[in-house]
SEBAKOL-918083 format. One record per atom (N, C-alpha, C): residue in one letter; x, y, z. Coordinates in steps of 0.1 Angstrom, whole numbers, plus 5000, padded with zeros to 4 digits. Example, Ala and Ser with C-alpha at 12.3 -4.5 7.8 and 13.67 -1.06 7.14 Angstrom:
<sites>
A513249435078
A512349555078
A513249675078
S512849785071
S513749895071
S512950005079
</sites>
This chain:
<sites>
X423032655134
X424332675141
X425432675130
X426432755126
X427232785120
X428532715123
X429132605114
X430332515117
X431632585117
X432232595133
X433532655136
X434532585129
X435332645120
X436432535115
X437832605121
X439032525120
X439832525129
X441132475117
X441532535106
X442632485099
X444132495103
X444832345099
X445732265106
X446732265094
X447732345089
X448232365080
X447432475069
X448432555063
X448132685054
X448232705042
X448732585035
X449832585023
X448632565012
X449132545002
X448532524987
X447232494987
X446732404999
X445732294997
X444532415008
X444832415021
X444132515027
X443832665021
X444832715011
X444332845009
X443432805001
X443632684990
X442532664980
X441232644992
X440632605001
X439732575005
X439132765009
X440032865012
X439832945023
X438733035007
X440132984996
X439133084983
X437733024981
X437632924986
X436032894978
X435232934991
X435832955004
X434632995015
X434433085009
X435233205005
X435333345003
X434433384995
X434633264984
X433733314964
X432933224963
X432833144968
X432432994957
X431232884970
X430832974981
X429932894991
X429132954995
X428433014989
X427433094984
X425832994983
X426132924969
X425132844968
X424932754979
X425732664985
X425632584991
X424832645005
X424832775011
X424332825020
X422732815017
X422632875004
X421332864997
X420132725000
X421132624994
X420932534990
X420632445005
X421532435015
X421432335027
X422032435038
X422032535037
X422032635054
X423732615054
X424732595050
X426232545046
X426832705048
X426932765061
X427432905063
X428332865077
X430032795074
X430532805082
X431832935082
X432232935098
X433433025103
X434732945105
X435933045104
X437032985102
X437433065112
X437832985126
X438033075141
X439433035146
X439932935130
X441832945141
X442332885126
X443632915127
X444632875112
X446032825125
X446032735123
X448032695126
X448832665121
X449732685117
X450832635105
X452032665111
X452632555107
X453832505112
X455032655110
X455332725098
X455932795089
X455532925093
X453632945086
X453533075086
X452633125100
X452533035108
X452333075124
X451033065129
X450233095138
X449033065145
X448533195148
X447433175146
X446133275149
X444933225156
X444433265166
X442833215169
X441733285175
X440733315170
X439733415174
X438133345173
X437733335186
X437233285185
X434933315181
X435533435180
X434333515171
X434633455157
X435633395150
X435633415136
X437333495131
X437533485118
X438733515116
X438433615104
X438733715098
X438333765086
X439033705072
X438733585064
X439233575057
X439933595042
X439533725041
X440133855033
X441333895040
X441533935046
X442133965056
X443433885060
X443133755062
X443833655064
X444633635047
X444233665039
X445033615028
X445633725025
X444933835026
X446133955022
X446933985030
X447233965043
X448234005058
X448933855047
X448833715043
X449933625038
X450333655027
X449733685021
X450133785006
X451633875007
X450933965016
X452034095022
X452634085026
X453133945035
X454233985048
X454933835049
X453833725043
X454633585042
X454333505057
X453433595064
X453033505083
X452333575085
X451333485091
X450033515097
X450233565114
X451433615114
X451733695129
X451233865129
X451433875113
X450834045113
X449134035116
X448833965114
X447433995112
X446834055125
X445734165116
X445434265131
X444334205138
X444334155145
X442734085150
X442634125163
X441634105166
X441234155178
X441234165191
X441034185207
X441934185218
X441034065217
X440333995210
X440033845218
X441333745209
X441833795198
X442733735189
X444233625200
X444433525200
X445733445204
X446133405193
X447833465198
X448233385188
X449433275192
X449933195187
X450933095190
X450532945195
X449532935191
X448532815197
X449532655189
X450032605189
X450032475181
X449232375173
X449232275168
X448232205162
X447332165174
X448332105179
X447432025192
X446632105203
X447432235208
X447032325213
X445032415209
X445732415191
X444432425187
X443232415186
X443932215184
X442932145185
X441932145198
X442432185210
X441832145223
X441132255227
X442132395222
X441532495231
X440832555221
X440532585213
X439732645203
X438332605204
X437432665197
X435932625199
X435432595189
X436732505180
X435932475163
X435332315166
X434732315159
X433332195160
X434032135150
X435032145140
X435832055125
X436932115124
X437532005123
X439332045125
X439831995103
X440332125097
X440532095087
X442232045090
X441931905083
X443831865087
X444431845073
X445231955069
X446231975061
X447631975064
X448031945072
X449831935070
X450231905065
X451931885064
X452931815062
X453231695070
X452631575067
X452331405070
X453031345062
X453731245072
X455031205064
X453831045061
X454031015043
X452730885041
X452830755048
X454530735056
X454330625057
X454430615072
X453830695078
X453630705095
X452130725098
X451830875090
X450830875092
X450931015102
X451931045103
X451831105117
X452731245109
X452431415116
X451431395130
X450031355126
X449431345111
X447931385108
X446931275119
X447831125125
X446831075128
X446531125143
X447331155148
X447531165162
X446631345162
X446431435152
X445531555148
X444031455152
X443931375147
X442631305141
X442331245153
X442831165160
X442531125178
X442231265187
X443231325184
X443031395191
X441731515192
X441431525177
X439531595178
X438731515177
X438831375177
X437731285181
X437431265201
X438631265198
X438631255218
X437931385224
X437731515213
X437831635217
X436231675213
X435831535207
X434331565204
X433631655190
X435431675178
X435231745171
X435631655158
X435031705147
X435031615134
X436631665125
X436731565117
X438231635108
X437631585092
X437931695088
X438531645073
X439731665070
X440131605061
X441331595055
X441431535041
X442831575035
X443431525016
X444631445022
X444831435033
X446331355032
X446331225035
X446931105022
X446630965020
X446830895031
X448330905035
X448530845049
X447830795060
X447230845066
X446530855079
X445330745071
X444930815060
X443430695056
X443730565053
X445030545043
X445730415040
X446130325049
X446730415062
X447130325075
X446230315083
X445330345085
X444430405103
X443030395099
X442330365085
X440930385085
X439730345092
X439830215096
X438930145103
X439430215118
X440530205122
X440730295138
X439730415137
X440430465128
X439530665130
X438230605126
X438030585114
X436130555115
X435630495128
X436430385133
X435530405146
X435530485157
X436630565159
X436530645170
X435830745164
X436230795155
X434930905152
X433530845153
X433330715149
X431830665155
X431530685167
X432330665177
X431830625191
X432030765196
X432630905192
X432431005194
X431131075189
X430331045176
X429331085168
X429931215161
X431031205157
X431431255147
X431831235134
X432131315127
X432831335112
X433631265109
X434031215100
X435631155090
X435331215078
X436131295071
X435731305057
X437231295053
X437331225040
X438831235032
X438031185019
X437431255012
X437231255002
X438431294992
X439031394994
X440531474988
X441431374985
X441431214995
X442831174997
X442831064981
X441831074973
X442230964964
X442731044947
X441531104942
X441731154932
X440931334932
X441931404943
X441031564949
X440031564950
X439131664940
X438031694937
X437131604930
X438031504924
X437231394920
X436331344925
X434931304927
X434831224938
X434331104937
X435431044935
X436530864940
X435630774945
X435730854958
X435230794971
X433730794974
X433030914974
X431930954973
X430930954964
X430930914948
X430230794939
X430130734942
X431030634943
X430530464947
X429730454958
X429830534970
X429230504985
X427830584979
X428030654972
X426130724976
X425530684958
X425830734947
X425330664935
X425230584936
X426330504935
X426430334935
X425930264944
X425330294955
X425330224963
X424130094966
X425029964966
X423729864968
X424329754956
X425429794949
X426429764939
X427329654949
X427729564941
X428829484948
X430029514937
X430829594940
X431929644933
X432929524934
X433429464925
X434429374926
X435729394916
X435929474918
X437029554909
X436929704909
X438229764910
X438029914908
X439829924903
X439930034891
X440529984883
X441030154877
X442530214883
X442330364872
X443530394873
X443830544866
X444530624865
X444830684873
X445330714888
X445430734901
X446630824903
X447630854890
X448130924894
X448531014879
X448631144876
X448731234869
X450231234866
X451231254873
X452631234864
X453131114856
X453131014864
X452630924849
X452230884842
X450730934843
X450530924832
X450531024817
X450931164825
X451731234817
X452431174809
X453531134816
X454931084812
X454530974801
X453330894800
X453430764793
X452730854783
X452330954781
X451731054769
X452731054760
X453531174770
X454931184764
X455631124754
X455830984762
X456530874757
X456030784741
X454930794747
X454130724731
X454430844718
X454630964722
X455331104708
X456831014706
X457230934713
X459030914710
X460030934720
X459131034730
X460631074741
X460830964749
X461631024753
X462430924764
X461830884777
X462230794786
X461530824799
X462330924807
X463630964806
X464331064808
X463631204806
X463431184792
X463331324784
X461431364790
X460831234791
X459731284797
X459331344810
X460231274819
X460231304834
X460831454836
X461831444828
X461931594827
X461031734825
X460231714813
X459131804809
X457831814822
X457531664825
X457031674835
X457631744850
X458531734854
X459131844862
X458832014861
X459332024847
X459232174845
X457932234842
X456932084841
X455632114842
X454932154850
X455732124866
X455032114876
X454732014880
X454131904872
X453331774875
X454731714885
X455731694882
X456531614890
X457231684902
X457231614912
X458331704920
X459831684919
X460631774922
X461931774922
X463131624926
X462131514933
X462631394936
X461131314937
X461231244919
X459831194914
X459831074922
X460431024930
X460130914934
X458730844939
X457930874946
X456430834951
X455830834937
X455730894927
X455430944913
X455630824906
X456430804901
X457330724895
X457730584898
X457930534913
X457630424916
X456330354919
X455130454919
X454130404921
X453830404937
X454530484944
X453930454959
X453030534961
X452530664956
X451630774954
X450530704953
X450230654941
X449130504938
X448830374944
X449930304949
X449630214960
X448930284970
X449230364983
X448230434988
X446630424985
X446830514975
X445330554968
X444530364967
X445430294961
X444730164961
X444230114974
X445230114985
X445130094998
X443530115002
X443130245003
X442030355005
X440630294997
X441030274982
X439630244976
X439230124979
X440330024985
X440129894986
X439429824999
X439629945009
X439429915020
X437729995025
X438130155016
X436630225020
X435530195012
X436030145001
X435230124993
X434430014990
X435529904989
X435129774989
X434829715002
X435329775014
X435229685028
X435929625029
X437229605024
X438529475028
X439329575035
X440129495043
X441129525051
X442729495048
X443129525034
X444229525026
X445429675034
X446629635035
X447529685038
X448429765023
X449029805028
X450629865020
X451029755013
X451629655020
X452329575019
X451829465008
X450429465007
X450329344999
X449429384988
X450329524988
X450329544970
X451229574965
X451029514951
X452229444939
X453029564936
X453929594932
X454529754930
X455329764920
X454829784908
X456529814896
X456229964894
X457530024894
X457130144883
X457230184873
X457330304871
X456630314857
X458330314848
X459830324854
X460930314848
X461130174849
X459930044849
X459929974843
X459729914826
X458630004822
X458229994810
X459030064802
X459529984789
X460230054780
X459730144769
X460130204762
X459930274746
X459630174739
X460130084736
X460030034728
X458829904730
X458229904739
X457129834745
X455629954742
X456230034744
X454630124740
X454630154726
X455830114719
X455630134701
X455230024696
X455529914704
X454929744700
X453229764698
X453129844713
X451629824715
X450729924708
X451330074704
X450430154696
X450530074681
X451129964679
X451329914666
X450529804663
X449829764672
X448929644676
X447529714678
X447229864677
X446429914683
X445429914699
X446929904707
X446929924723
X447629994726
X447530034744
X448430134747
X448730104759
X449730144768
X450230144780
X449530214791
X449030174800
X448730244806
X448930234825
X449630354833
X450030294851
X448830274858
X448630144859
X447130174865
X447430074882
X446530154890
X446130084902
X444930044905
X444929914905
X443829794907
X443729754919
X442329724922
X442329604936
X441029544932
X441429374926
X439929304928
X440029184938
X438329144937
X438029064943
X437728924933
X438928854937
X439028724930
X437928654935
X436928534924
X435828424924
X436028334941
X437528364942
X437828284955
X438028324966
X437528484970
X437528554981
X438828634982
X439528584974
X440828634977
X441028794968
X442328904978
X442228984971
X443429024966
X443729084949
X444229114947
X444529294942
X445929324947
X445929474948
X447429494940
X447329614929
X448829654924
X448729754917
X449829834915
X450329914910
X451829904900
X450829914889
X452429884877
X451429934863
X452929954853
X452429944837
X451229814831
X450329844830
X449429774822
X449129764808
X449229674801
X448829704779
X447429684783
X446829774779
X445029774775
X444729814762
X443729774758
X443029774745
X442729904743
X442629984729
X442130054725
X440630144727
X439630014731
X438730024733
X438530024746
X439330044755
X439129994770
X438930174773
X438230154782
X437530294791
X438530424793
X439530364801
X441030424803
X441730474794
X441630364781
X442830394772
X442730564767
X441130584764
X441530744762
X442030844769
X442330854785
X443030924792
X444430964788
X444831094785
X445631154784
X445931274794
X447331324791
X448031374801
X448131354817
X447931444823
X447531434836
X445931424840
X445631374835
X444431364839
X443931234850
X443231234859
X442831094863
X442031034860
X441530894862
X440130844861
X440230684867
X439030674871
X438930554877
X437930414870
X437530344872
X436430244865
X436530114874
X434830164882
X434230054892
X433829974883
X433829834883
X433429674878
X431929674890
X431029694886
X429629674894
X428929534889
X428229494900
X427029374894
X426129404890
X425529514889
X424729614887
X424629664876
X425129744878
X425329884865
X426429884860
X427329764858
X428529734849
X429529794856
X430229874845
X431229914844
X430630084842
X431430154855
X431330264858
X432730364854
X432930494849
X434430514848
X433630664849
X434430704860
X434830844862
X436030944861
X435931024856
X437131094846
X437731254858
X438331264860
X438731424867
X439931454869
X440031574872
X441431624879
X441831534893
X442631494891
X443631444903
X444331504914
X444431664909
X445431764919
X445031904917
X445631984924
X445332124918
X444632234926
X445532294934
X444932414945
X442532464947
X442532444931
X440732474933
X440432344935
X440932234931
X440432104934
X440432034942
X441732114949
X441931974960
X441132074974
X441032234973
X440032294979
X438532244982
X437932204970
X436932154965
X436332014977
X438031954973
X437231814981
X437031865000
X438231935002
X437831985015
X436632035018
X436232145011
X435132205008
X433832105008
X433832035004
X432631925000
X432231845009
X433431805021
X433331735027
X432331775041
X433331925041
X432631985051
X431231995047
X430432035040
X429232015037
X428631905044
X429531815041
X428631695044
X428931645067
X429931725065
X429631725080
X429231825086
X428531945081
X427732005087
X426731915084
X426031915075
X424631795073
X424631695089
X426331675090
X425831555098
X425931625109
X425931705114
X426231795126
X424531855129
X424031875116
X422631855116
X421831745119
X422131635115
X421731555116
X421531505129
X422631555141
X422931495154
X422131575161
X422031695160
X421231755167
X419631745166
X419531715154
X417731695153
X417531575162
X418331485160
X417931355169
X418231375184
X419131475185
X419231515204
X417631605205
X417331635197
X415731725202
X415131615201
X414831525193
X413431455192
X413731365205
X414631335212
X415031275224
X414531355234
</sites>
């Protein structure tokens, strides 16, 4: 059976997913039967389509290419168009709802109320947007349980990294008691920067024109981008039920210049890191702020925008995984990956409805 997908926003993050169906999902067919259809697109902006034969996705990127809305597109007399998110959700006949919108992080919403709503609908979601996983995770994992479907947000920690997806299947059997990284790419740009001499001004700047920052760095910059992400490892990863709220939060226009020239002088370095352990006393601690680490510490080589993380295991020590954090092929990627794994499990369901 071939997995109907049904994408819920069109922007940066979905086209990256639409190019690797197109180029790049080939092997995976090869490899595990991974040959799904894309039978509806909704977007707030550039408009709704739904066909429920399939959608041509060549087609679909060149009609956005050319005209800026997915209203030109020529499709077929079984073609609707104007459907809404929710609308889509319901009346469409996709088996995985990809949820990419515009989700405001500290509601959560619309992405969570997307996410009830294909679970109630008997259909699986992935998604990259932090919100919904930071606030709602144990809700949605269970309602997608008691529906026997999907949750995937692999995307929401560090993209294509996979954050989330190491620890639960390598690692697994590990009592992780610390997890410990680089969680966000603009600053630690910025702290690159800064250790050449610039400013934190003069850095945030560069980083703007970089790209890496947005136009109002604030989630960036104060660390709420990374609180999130902490929220998520601490809860999916480790099994605790840690909130927003009861993590530590400085940012990064806390640390001075003249604190990272102390410390490259001592042979250490600064580094924004987001942590959550598990203290000898059950107790848990979670934060996001400037850290001095050693030279020799795992992290300390991370430069630019780059991410990386480092699981504390009982097991197999100290684990550190290095990746891109962001980035249209990457954050495609984690979408892309996920779904794999919910076809598998879409497979999975059905073999056990036959042997019944």
């Amino acid at each position: 059976m071939r997995l109907k997908l049904a994408l819920l926003g069109f922007g940066v993050v979905g086209q990256g997913l639409v190019d690797h169906l197109i180029h790049n999902s080939e092997k995976a067919k090869v490899e595990v039967g991974f040959d799904p259809i894309v039978v509806a697109i909704s977007d707030f902006r550039k408009g709704s389509i739904y066909d429920p034969n399939g959608l041509n996705l060549k087609l679909v990127l060149e009609t956005l290419e050319e005209t800026g809305s997915l209203d030109t597109y020529p499709g077929s007399n079984e073609l609707v168009r104007g459907l809404d998110a929710i609308a889509t959700i319901i009346e469409s006949n996709a088996d995985a709802v990809v949820e990419a919108t515009y989700t405001n992080v500290k509601t959560g919403e619309p992405a969570i109320t997307h996410c009830k709503t294909a679970f109630e609908h008997k259909k699986s979601v992935v998604m990259t947007n932090k919100g919904p996983i930071a606030l709602a995770l144990k809700e949605l994992e269970q309602l997608a349980k008691e529906n026997s479907v999907f949750l995937g947000y692999e995307g929401t920690v560090m993209s294509g990294t996979p954050a989330l997806r190491l620890p639960k299947t390598t690692l697994i059997g590990n009592n992780i008691t610390k997890i410990s990284g680089i969680l966000n790419g603009t600053t630690n740009y910025m702290i690159t920067q800064m250790e050449t001499g610039k400013s934190y001004e003069a850095a945030l700047k560069e980083a703007q024109e970089k790209g890496y920052a947005e136009a109002d760095p604030t989630s960036d910059v104060e660390g709420y981008d990374a609180m999130y992400k902490v929220v998520i490892l601490a809860n999916a990863i480790m099994g605790k039920h840690i909130t927003v709220d009861q993590v530590e939060c400085r940012g990064l226009n806390t640390l001075s210049r003249e604190a990272i020239v102390a410390a490259k002088a001592n042979q250490r370095c600064w580094k924004m890191l987001g942590t959550v352990e598990e203290l000898p006393n059950g107790d848990i601690r979670a934060s996001v702020k400037p850290v001095e680490v050693a030279m020799d510490h795992p992290l300390a080589s991370i430069g630019g925008a780059t991410n990386a993380v480092t699981y504390t295991c009982n097991m197999s020590g100290e684990i550190t995984l290095t990746g891109a954090g962001a980035g249209k092929s990457e954050t495609g990627f984690a979408l892309l990956i996920d779904l794999i794994y919910c076809h598998l499990h879409v497979q999975k369901q059905a073999n056990m409805t036959l042997m019944n």
